[in-house]
C-alpha positions as CSV (number, residue, x, y, z in Angstrom):
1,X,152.1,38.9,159.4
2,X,152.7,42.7,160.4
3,X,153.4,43.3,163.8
4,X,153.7,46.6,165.6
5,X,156.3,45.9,167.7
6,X,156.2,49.5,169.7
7,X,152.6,48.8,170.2
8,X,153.2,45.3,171.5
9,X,155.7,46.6,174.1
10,X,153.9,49.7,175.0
11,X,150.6,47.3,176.0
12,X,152.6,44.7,177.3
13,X,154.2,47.6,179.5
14,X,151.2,49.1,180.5
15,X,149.0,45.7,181.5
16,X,152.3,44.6,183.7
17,X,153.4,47.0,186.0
18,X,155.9,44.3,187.1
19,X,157.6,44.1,184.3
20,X,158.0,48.2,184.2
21,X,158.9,47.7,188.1
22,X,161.6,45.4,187.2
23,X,162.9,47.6,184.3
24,X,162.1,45.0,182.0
25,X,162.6,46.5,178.0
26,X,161.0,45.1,175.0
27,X,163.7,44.8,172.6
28,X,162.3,42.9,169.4
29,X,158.7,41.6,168.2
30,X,158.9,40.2,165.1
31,X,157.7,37.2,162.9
32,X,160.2,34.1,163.1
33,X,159.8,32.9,159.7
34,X,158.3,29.9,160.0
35,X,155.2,31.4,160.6
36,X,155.5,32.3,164.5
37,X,156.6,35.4,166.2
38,X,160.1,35.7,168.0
39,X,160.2,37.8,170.8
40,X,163.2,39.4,172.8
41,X,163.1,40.9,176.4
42,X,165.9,42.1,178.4
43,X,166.7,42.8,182.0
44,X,169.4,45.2,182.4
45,X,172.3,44.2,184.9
46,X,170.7,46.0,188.2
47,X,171.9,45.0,192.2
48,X,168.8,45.7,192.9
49,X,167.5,42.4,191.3
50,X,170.6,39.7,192.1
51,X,170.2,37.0,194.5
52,X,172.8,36.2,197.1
53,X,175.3,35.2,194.7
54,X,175.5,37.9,192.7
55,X,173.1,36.7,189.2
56,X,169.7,37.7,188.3
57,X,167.2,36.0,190.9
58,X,165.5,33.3,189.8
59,X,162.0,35.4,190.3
60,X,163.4,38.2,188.4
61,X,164.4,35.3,185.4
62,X,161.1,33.7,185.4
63,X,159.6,37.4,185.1
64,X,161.9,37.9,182.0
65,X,160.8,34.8,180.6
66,X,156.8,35.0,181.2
67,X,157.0,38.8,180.4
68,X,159.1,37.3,176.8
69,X,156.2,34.8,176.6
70,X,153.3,37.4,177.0
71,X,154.7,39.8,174.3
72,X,154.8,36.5,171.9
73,X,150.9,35.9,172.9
74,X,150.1,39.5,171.7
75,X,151.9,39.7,169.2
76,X,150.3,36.4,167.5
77,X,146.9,37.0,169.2
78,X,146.2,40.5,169.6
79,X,143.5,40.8,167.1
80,X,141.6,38.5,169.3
81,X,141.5,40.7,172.6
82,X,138.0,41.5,172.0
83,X,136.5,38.0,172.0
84,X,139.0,36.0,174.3
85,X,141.6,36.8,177.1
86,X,144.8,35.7,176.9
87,X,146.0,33.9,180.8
88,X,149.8,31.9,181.4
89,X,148.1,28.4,182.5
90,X,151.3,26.9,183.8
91,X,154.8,27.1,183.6
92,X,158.2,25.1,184.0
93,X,161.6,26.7,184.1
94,X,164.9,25.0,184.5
95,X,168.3,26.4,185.6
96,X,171.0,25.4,184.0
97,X,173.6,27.4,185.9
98,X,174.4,30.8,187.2
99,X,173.4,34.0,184.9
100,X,175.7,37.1,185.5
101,X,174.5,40.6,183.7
102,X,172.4,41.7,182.0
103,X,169.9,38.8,180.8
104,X,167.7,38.2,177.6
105,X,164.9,35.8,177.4
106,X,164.2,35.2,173.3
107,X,160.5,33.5,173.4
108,X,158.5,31.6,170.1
109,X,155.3,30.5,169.7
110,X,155.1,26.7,170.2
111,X,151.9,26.0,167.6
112,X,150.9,27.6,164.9
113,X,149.2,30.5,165.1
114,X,146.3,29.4,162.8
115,X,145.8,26.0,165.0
116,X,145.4,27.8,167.9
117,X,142.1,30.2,166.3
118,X,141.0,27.7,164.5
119,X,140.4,26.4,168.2
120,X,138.9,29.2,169.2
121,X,137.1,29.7,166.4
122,X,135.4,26.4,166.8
123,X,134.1,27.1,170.3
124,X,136.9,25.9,172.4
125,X,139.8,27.3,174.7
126,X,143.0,26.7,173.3
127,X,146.2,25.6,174.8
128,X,149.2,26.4,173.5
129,X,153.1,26.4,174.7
130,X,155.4,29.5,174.3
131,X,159.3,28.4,174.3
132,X,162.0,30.3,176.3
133,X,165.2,30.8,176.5
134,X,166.9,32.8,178.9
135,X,171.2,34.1,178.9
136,X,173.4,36.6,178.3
137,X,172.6,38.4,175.0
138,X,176.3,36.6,173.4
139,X,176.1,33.1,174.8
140,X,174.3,30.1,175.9
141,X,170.8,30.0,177.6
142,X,171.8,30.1,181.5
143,X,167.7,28.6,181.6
144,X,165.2,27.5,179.5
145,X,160.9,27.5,180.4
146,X,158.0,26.9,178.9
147,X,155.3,28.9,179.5
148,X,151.4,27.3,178.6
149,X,149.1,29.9,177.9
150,X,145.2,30.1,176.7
151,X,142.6,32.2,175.1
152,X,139.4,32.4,177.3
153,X,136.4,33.2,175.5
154,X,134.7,36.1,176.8
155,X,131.9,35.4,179.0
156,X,128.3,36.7,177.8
């Protein structure tokens, strides 16, 4: 699987004008080797985005995360922007303690890609999980989420 991983960060960019509000930079997009693609995002160390005790607020971390999530969906599914649109169904995060700098959120396709056309090849709207975890770039995940997206067919 080849994957353009300027391309993927410029779209993802340009569709979320959160994400660029928040700073948020693509780092990595990139197959994981088992057959999924890996996906890094980072949100540099800003006051502007802390909470009241001086980490990353929790909105700003689930941004990270879903933004993380998103460039994973492109990345595996982009081909398929012209019959379905990609749409986060539902999310869980937990936080496991506090996050201090700058953050990282390193997202993975939770199916395999080829399930999840095969779905929507057959006629119906996937659901698949994308699998996050969010920390400092050199230690543990401070949180971990699970984003569900699916493809929507195009209506006709």
């Amino acid at each position: 699987m080849a994957i353009d991983s300027q391309q993927v960060a410029a779209g993802l960019l340009q569709a979320v004008p959160f994400a660029r509000t928040l700073g948020l930079v693509v780092s990595e997009v990139a197959p994981d080797g088992a057959g999924g693609v890996r996906a890094e995002v980072r949100l540099p160390d800003s006051p502007a985005s802390h909470n009241h005790v001086g980490g990353p607020h929790a909105g700003a971390l689930f941004t990270l995360g879903e933004t993380a999530s998103g460039a994973v969906v492109l990345a595996a599914f982009g081909e398929l922007l012209d019959r379905a649109v990609p749409l986060a169904v539902r999310a869980d995060i937990a936080y496991h303690r506090l996050a201090t700098g700058e953050a990282r959120a390193v997202a993975r396709l939770g199916r395999p890609a080829a399930e999840v056309r095969a779905e929507l090849d057959a006629g119906d709207r996937p659901e698949f999980p994308v699998l996050v975890e969010i920390g400092p770039a050199d230690g543990e995940p401070t949180a971990t989420m699970t984003v569900v997206w699916t493809l929507r067919p195009h209506r006709n």
